[in-house]
SEZA-552693 format. One record per residue (C-alpha): x, y, z; residue in one letter; residue number from 1. Coordinates in Angstrom, 1 decimal, padded with zeros to 4 digits. Example, Ala and Ser with C-alpha at 12.3 -4.5 7.8 and 13.67 -1.06 7.14 Angstrom:
BEGIN
@c1:012.3 | c2:-004.5 | c3:007.8 | code:A | pos:1;
@c1:013.7 | c2:-001.1 | c3:007.1 | code:S | pos:2;
! end
This chain:
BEGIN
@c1:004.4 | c2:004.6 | c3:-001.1 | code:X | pos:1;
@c1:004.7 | c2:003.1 | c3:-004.9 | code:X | pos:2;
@c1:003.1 | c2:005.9 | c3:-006.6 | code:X | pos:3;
@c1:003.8 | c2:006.3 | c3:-009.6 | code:X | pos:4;
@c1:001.8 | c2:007.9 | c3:-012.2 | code:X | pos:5;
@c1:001.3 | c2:011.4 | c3:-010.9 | code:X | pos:6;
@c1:-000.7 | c2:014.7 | c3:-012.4 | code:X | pos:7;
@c1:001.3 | c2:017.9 | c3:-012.1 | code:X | pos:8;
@c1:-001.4 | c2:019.1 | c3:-009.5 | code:X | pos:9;
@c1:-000.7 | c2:015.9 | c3:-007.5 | code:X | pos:10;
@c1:003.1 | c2:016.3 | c3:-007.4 | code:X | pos:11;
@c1:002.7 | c2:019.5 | c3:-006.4 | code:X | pos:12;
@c1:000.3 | c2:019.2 | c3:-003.6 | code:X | pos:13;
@c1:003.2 | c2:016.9 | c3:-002.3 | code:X | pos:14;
@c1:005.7 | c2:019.3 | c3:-002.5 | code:X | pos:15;
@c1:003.6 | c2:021.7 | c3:-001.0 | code:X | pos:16;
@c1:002.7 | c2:019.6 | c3:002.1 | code:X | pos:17;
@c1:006.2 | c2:018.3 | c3:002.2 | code:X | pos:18;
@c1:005.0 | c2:015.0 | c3:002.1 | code:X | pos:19;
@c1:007.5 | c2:011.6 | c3:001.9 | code:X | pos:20;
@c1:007.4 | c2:009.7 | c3:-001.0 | code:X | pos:21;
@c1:008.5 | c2:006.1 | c3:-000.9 | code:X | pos:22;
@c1:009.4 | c2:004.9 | c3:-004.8 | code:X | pos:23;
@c1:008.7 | c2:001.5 | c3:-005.4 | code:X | pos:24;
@c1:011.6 | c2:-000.7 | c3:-005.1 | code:X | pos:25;
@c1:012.4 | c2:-004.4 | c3:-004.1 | code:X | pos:26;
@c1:012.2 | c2:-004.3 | c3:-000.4 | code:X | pos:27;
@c1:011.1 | c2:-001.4 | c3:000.8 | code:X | pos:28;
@c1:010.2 | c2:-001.8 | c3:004.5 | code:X | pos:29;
@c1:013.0 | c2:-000.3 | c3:006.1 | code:X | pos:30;
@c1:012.2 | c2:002.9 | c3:004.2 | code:X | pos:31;
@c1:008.7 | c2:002.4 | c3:005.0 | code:X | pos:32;
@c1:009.1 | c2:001.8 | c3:008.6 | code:X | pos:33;
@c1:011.7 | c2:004.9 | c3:008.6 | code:X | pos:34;
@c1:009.6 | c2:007.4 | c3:006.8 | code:X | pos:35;
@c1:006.6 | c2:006.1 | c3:009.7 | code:X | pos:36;
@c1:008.6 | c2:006.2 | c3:012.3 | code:X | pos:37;
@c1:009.8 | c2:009.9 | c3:012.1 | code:X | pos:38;
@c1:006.2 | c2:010.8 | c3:012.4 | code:X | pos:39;
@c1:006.3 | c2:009.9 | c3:016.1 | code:X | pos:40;
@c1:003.1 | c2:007.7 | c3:016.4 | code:X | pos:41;
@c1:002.7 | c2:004.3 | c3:017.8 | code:X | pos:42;
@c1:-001.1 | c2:004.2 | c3:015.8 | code:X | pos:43;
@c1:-001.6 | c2:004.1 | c3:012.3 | code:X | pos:44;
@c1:-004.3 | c2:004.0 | c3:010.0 | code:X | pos:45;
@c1:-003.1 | c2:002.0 | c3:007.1 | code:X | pos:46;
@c1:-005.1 | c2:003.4 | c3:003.8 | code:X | pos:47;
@c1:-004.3 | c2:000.8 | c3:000.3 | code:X | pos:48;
@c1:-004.9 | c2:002.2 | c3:-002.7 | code:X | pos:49;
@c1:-004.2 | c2:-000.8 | c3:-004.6 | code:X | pos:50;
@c1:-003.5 | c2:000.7 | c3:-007.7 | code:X | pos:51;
@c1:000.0 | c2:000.7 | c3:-006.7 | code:X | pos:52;
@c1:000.3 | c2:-002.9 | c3:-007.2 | code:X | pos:53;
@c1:002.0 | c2:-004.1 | c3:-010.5 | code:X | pos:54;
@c1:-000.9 | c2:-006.0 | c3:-012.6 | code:X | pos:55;
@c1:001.5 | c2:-008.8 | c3:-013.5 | code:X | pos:56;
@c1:000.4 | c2:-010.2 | c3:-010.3 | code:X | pos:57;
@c1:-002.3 | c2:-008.4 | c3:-009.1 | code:X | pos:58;
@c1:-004.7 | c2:-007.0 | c3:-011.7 | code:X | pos:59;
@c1:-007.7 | c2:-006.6 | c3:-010.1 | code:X | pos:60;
@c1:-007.3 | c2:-002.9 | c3:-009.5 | code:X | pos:61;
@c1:-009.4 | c2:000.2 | c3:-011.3 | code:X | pos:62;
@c1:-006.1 | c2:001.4 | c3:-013.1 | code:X | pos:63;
@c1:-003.6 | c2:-001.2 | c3:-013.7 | code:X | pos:64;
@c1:000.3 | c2:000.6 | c3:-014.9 | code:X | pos:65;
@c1:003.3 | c2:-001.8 | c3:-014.8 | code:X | pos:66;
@c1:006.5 | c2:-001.0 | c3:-012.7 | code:X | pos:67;
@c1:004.4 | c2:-001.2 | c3:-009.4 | code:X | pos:68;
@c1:004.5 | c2:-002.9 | c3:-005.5 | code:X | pos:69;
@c1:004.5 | c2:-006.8 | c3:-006.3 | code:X | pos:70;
@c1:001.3 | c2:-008.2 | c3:-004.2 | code:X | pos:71;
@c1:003.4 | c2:-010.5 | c3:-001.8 | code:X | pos:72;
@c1:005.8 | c2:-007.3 | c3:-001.3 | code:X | pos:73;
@c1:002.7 | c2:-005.2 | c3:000.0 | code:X | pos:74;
@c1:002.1 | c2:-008.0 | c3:002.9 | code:X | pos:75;
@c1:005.3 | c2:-007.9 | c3:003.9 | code:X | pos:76;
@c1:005.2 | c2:-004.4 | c3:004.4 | code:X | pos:77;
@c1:001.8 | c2:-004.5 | c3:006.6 | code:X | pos:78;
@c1:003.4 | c2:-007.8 | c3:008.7 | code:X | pos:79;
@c1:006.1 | c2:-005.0 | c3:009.3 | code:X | pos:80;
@c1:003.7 | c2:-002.1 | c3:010.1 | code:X | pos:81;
@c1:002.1 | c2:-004.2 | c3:012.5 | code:X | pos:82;
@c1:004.8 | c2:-005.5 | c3:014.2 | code:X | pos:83;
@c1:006.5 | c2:-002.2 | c3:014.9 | code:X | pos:84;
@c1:003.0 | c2:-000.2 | c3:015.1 | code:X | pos:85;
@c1:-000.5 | c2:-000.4 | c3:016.3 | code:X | pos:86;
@c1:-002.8 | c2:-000.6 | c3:013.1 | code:X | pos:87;
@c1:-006.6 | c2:001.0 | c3:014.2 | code:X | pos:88;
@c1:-007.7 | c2:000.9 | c3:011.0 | code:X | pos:89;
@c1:-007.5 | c2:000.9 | c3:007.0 | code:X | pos:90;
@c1:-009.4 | c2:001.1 | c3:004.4 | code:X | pos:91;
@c1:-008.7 | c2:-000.5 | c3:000.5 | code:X | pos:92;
@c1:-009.4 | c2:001.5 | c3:-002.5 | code:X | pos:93;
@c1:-008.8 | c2:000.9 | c3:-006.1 | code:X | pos:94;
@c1:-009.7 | c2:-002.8 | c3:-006.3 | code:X | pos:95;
@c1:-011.5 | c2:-004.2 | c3:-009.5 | code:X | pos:96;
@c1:-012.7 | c2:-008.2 | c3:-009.9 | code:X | pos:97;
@c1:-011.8 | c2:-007.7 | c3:-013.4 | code:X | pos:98;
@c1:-008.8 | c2:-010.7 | c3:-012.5 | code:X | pos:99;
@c1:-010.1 | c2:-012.0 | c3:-009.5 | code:X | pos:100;
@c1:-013.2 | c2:-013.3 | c3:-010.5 | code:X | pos:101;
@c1:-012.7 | c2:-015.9 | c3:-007.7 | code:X | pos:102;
@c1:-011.7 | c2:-013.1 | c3:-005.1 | code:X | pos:103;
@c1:-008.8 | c2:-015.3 | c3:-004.2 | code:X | pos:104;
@c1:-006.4 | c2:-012.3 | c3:-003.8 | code:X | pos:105;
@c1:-008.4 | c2:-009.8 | c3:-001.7 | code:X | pos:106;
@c1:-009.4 | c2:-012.5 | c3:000.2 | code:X | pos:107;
@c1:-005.9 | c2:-013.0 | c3:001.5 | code:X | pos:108;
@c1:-004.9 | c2:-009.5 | c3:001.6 | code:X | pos:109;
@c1:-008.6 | c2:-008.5 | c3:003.7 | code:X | pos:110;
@c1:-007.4 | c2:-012.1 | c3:005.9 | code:X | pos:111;
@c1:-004.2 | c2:-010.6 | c3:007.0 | code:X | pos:112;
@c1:-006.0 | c2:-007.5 | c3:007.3 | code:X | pos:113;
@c1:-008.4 | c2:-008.8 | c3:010.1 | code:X | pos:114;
@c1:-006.1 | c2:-011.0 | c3:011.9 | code:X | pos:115;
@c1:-003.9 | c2:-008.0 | c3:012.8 | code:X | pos:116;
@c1:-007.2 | c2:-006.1 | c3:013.1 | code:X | pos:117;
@c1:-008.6 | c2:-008.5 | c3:015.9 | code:X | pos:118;
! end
């Protein structure tokens, strides 16, 4: 979900696989929770690249491009995940402390992360 800047080998490797793409938009959890829910599992592994968030608020990542997910969007959507399925794990890629030289925001994203976790 919230990808946005896409190779021609990486669209097409979607197409191919005839994998769901979620576009960013305001409040996307109903899609989100849709496009999970048709894949008929009650555990996930949530993977974050968190180059999908939109640097105006959030621009500790390795390749910042405007137009993405707005940080407090992206924890609503894991509240949500979790409360309709069982997270097992996840992993975070893409983060940068260029802009969060006090770690403030992963902090809060890897808190929410590990109270659903525990």
């Amino acid at each position: 979900a919230g990808q946005r800047d896409l190779e021609h080998a990486e669209r097409q490797f979607i197409v191919d696989k005839e994998m769901t793409m979620i576009p960013v938009c305001v409040d996307c959890n109903e899609m989100l929770s849709l496009v999970i829910g048709k894949t008929g599992r009650e555990n996930i592994y949530l993977h974050l690249d968190l180059n999908v968030l939109d640097p105006v608020d959030f621009d500790a990542v390795s390749y910042p491009i405007p137009g993405g997910f707005r940080f407090k969007d992206l924890l609503k959507a894991i509240k949500m995940i979790d409360d309709e399925f069982n997270i097992v794990g996840c992993s975070i890629i893409g983060y940068h402390p260029r802009g969060d030289e006090d770690a403030t925001k992963i902090e809060e994203l890897v808190a929410l992360l590990k109270t659903i976790m525990d």
